[in-house]
C-alpha positions in Angstrom: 0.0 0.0 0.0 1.3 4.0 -0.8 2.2 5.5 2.2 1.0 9.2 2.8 3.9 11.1 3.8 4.7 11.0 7.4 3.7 14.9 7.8 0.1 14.6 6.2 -0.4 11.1 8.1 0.4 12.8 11.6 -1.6 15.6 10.8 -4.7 14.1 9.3 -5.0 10.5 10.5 -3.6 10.4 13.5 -2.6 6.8 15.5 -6.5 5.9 16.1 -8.3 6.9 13.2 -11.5 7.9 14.8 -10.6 11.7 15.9 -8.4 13.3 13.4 -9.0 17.0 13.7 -10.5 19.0 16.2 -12.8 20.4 13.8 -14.2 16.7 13.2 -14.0 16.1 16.9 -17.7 16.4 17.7 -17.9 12.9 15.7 -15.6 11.0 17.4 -16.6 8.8 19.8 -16.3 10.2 23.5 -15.4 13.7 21.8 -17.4 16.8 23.8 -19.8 14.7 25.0 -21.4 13.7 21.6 -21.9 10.3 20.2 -21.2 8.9 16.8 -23.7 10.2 14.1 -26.6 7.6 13.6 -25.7 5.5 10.7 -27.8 4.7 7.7 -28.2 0.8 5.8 -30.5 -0.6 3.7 -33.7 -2.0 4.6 -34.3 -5.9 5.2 -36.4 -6.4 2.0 -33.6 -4.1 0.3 -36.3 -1.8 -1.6 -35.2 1.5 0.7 -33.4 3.3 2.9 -33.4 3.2 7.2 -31.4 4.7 10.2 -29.6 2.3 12.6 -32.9 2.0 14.4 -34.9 0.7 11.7 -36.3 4.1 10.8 -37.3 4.9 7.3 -35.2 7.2 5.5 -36.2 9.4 2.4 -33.2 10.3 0.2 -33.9 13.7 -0.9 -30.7 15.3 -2.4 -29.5 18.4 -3.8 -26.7 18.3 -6.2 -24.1 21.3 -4.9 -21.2 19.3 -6.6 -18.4 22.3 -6.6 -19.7 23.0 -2.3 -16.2 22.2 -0.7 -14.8 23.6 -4.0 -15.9 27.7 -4.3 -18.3 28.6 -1.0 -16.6 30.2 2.0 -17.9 29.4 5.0 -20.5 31.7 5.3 -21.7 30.9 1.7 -22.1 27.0 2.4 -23.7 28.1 5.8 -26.3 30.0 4.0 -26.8 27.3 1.6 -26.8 24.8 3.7 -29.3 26.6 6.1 -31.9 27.4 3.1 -31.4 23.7 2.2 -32.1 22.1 5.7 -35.4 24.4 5.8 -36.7 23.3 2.7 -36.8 19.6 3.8 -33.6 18.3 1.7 -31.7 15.4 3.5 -28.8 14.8 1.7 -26.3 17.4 -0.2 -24.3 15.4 -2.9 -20.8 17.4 -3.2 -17.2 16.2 -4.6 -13.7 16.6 -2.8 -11.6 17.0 -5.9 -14.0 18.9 -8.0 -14.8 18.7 -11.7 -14.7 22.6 -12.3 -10.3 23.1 -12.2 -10.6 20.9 -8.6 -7.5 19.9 -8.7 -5.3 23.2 -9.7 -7.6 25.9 -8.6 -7.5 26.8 -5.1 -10.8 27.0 -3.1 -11.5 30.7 -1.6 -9.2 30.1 1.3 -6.3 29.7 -1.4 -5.7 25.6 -0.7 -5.4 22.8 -2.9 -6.9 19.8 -2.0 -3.6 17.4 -2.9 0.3 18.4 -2.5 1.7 18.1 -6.4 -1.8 16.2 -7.2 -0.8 13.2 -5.4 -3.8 11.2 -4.0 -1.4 10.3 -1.4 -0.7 13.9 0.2 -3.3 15.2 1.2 -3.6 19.0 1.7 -4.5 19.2 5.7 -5.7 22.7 5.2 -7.6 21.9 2.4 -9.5 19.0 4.2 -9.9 21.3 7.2 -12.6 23.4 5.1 -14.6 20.4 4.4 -14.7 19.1 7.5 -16.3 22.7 8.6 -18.8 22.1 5.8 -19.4 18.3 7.1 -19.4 19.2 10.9 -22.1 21.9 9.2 -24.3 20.0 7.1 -24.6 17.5 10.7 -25.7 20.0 12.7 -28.8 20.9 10.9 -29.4 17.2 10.1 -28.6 16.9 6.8 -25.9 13.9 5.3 -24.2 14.2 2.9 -23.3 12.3 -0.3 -19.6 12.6 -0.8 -18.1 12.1 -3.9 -14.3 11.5 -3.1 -13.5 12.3 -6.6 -15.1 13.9 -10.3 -14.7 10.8 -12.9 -12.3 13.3 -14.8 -9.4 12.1 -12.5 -9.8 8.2 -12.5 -11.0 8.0 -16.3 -9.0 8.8 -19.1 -11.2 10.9 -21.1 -11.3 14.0 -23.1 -7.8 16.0 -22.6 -7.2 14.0 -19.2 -4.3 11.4 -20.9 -2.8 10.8 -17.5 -5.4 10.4 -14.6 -4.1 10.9 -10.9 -5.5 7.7 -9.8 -4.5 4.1 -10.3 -5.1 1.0 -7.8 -2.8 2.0 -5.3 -3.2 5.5 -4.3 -6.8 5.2 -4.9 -7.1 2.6 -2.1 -4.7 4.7 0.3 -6.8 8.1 -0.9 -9.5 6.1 0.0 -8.9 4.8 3.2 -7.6 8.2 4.5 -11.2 9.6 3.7 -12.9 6.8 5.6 -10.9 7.1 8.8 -11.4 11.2 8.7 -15.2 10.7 8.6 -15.4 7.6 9.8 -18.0 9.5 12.4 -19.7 12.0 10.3 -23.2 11.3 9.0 -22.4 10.7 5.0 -22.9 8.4 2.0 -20.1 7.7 -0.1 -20.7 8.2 -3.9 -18.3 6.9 -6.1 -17.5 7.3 -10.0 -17.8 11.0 -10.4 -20.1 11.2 -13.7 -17.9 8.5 -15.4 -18.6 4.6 -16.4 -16.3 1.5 -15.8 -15.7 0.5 -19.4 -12.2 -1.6 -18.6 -10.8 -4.0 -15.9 -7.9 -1.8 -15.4 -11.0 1.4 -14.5 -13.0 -1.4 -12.2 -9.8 -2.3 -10.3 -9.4 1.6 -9.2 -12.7 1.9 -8.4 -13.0 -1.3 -6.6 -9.6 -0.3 -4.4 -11.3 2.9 -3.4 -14.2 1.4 -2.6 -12.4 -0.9 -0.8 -10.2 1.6 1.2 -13.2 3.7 2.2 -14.6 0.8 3.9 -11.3 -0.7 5.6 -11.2 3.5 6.8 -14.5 3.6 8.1 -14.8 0.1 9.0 -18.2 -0.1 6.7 -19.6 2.6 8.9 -21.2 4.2 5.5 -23.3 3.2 2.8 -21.5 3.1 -0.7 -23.2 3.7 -4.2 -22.3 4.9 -7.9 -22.9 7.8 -9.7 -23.1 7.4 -13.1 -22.4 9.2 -16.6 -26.0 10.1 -18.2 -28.2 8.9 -19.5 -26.8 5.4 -17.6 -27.5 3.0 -14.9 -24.9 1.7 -12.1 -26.7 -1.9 -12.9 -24.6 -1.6 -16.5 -21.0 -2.2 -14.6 -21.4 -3.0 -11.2 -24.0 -5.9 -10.5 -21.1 -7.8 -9.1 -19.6 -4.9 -6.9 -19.6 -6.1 -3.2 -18.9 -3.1 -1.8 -22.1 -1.1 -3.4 -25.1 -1.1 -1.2 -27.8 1.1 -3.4 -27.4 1.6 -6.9 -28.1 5.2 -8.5 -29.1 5.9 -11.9 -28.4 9.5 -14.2 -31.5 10.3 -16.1 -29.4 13.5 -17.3 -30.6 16.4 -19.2 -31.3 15.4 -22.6 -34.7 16.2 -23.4 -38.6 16.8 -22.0 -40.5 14.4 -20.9 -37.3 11.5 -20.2 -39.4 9.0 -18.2 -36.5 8.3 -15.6 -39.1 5.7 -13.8 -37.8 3.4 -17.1 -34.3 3.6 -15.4 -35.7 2.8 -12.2 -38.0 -0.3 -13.3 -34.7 -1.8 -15.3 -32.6 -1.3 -11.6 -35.4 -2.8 -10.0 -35.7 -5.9 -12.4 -31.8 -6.1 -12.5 -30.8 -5.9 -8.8 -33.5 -7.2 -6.9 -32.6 -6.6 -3.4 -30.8 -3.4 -3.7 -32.4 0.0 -3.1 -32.1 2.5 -6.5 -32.9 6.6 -7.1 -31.6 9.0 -9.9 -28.7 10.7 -8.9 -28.9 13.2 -11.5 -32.3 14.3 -13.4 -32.9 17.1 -15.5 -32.0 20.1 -13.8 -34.2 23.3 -13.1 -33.1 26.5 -15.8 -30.3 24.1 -17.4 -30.5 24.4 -20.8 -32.5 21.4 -22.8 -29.9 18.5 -24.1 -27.3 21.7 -23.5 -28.0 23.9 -26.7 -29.5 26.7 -28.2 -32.6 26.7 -29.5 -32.2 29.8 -31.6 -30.0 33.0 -31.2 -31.7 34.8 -28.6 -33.1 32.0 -26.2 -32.3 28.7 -24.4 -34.9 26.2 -23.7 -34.6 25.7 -20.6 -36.3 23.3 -18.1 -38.4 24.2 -15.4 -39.9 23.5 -11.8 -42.4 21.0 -13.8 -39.7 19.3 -15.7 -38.3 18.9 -11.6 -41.4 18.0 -10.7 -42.1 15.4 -13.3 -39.4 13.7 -13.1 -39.4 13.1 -9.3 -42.5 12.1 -9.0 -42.3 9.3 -11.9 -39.1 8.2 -10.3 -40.9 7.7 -6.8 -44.0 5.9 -8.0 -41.9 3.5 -10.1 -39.9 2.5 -7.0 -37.1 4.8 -5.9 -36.0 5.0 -2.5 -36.0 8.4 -2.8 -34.9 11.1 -5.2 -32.3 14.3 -6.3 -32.8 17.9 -7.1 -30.7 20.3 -9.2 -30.4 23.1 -10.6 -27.9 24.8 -13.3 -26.2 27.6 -11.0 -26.1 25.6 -8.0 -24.5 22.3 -8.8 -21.8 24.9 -10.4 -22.2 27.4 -7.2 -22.0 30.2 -10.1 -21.0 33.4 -9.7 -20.9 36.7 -11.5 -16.9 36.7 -11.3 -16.6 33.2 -12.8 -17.0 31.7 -16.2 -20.1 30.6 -16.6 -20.7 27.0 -17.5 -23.9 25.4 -20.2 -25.7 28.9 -20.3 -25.8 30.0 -16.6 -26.5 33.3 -15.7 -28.2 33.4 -12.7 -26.6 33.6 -9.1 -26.2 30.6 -7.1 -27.9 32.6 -4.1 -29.9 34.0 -6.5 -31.2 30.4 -7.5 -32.4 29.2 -3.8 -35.1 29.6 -3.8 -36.6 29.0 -7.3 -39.7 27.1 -7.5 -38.8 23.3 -8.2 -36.7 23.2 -4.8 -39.9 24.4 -2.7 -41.8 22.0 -4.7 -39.1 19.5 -2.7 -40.6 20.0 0.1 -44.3 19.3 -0.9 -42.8 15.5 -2.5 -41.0 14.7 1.2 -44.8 15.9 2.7 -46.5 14.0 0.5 -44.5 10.6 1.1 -43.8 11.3 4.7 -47.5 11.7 5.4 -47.9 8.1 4.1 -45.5 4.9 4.9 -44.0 5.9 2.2 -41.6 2.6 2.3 -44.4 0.5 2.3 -45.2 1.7 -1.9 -44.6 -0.7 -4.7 -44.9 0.2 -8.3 -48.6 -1.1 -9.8 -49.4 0.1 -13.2 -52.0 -2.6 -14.0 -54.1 -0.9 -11.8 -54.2 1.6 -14.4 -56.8 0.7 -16.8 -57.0 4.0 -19.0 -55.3 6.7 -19.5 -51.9 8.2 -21.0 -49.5 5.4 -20.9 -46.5 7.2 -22.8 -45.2 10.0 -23.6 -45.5 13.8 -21.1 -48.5 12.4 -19.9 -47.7 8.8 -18.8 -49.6 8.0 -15.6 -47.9 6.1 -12.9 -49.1 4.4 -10.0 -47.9 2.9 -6.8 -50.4 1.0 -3.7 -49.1 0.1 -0.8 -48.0 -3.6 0.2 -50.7 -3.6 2.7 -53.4 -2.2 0.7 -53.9 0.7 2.9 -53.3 3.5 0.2 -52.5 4.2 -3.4 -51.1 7.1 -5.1 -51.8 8.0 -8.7 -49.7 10.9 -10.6 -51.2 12.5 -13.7 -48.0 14.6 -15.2 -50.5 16.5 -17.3 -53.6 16.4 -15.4 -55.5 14.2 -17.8 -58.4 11.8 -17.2 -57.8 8.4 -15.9 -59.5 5.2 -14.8 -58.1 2.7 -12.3 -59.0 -0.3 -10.1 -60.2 1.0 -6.6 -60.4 -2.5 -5.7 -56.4 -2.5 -5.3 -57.1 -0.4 -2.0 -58.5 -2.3 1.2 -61.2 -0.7 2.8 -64.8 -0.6 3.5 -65.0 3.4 3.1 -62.0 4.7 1.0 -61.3 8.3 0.4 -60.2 10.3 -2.6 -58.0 14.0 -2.5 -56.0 15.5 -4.8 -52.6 16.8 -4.1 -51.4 19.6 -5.5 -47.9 19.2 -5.9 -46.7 23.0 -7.2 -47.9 24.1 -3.2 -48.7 21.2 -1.3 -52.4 21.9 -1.2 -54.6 18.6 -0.4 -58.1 18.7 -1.8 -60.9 15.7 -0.2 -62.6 15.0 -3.6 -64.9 11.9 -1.9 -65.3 9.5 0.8 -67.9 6.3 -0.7 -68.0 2.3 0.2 -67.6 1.1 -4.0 -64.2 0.2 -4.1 -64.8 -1.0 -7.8 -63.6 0.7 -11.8 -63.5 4.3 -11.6 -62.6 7.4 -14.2 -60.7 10.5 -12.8 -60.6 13.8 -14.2 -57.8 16.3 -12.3 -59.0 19.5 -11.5 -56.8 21.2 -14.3 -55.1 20.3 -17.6 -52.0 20.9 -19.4 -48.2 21.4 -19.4 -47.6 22.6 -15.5 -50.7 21.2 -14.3 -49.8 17.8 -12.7 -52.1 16.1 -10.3 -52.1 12.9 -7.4 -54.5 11.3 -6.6 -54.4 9.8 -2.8 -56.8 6.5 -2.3 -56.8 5.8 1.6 -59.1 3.1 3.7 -61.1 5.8 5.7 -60.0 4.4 8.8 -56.5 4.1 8.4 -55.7 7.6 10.2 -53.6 9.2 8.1 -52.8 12.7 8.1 -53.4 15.2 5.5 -50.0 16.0 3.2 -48.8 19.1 3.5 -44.9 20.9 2.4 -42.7 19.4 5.1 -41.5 22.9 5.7 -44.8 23.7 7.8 -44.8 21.0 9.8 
């Protein structure tokens, strides 16, 4: 195994592994008082997420890939506050970032590597993202740590001579899993890139590998994936991979991610799945110009779409982005696929309150309990913008319909167990529930949403009367 050099190893690892800063020091075990971060795994029947204590989790990410990379402290403290409100639990961000990560310095002035060796870590550096980590705990969020963009594993483009090969990528790898070996994170590997050769899989497998010999398989581990593709392509073997992710990308209106999600679900029975990476709010459409004077650009429905076909085809949860953010654009930088709006500019745009209505929605219901059921659809849009997609719960207790386009449907009532079942429609722009009906004929029934058309999505909520379930409502005003 490469050795780190003895100054970055005395500095940042330390003799125990467990407290290796004292910015990190809340983590470790016995440190101020606190006790480790509660740890997440996947669920016994392997179809979602749950805390040590056999609590449900929903993954509900933001992408902020360049965080650690161009946000001072008060920057990611804003950001991170604005996400926490909104009902986000996980903030997916990269260590060696893909925008100049590894030769331009973050807003302190540090590099993350000495001479871009995975094997000497910059301590100063690391010191920043363990503020941002020790952050991001504190107002309850994880988050999704990519130790490395794809650009630096992968030879692609320009990149002839990538900075990682078996070795140091198990040594970078097991220094980041003894540093936050404590902290409440999921380790995403790959970066945007695919495995494509045995000589790629054996780097990604020793990183993998050293994360959990660092952390002692204290996290969970998944892939993130070029786009459009699917983990299940190149790692259905992978030991070390707990969930798989899929990247629906940005390609075009109307992508039906819930495809991806079906294929994981047929593929890698037992294993949890969510896209990593959907279209992103005011990114420029398949990332070209329409004409000369505008971009098509997607918006909160194109979010909003694509979540909640993802959901009811059987995600374990679900990511956000948007073009500024994932960049963290400013008006002093280049601007990257057509940005030009501010990152704290782009907070608070429509698609990532609309977050907050999806986590009411399925936290308002057991949501773990869902399992796709599209033959209970017996007419209605079945491709295309429109496509309706269903989901009932194992126990028959509830059913949740989506109309992307608010057009007409019919479905099988009978799918839902109840003497008296009721009917409301969720709203899912603001979070609005609407009782439609309460009747005892659980039999073939035709749905019309209250309004039509591009931007005007619908869900339809079937509950047993009696089952006691509240109302949905934006997580935020709970």
């Amino acid at each position: 195994m490469v050795m780190f050099s003895n100054q970055v190893r005395e500095r940042s690892i330390g003799l125990s592994g467990l407290c290796v800063n004292a910015v990190l020091a809340a983590f470790c075990v016995g440190s101020l008082g606190a006790s480790p971060a509660e740890s997440l795994r996947v669920s016994e029947n392997g179809r979602y997420l749950e805390t040590a204590r056999g609590e449900p989790f929903l993954y509900l990410g933001d992408t902020a890939w360049e965080l650690f990379h161009r946000l001072k402290r008060e920057e990611a403290d804003m950001y991170l506050q604005n996400r926490a409100q909104k009902g986000f639990t996980v903030i997916q961000a990269v260590i060696l970032g893909q925008l100049g990560g590894l030769d331009e310095p973050n807003p302190y002035g540090q590099l993350p590597l000495i001479d871009r060796d995975p094997t000497r870590p910059n301590e100063a550096y690391f010191e920043h993202v363990d503020w941002i980590v020790k952050r991001a705990a504190e107002l309850g969020l994880y988050v999704g740590m990519l130790p490395t963009w794809g650009s630096y594993w992968k030879q692609v483009g320009d990149n002839t001579e990538p900075i990682f090969n078996e070795e140091n990528a198990r040594a970078y790898g097991e220094f980041l899993g003894r540093r936050y070996r404590d902290a409440p994170l999921i380790w995403i590997l790959g970066g945007d890139e695919n495995i494509e050769s045995p000589g790629e899989r054996r780097v990604i497998d020793a990183m993998a590998e050293g994360l959990r010999e660092g952390d002692g398989g204290a996290h969970l581990i998944t892939y993130h994936p070029r786009g459009p593709g699917r983990s299940t392509d190149f790692l259905l073997d992978a030991p070390w991979l707990d969930f798989h992710m899929i990247q629906s990308s940005h390609g075009a209106h109307d992508h039906d991610n819930g495809l991806f999600v079906e294929a994981h679900r047929r593929s890698a029975p037992g294993k949890p799945t969510l896209d990593g990476e959907p279209r992103y709010e005011t990114l420029a459409v398949g990332f070209y110009w329409v004409d000369a004077d505008r971009l098509d650009r997607f918006d909160d429905y194109d979010v909003r779409q694509a979540a909640y076909w993802a959901m009811l085809a059987g995600a374990c949860g679900h990511t956000y982005g948007h073009g500024s953010l994932w960049q963290m654009w400013a008006p002093e930088r280049p601007p990257v696929l057509f940005v030009k709006i501010p990152w704290y500019e782009a907070l608070d745009h429509p698609g990532a309150w609309q977050m907050s209505a999806l986590r009411g929605l399925f936290e308002a219901r057991p949501f773990w309990k869902l399992v796709p059921r599209q033959e209970m659809i017996l007419d209605g849009p079945n491709r295309g913008g429109g496509k309706i997609r269903a989901a009932v719960a194992e126990d028959g207790s509830f059913a949740v319909v989506y109309s992307p386009r608010g057009e007409p449907f019919t479905i099988d009532k009978g799918v839902v167990q109840g003497r008296v079942l009721c009917e409301r429609w969720y709203d899912p722009r603001y979070g609005v529930t609407y009782l439609a009906h309460c009747g005892n004929t659980p039999s073939i029934q035709t749905y019309t949403p209250p309004t039509s058309g591009r931007g005007q999505d619908w869900i339809l909520i079937l509950d047993a009367a009696d089952n006691g379930l509240p109302e949905p409502r934006p997580w935020r005003s709970r």
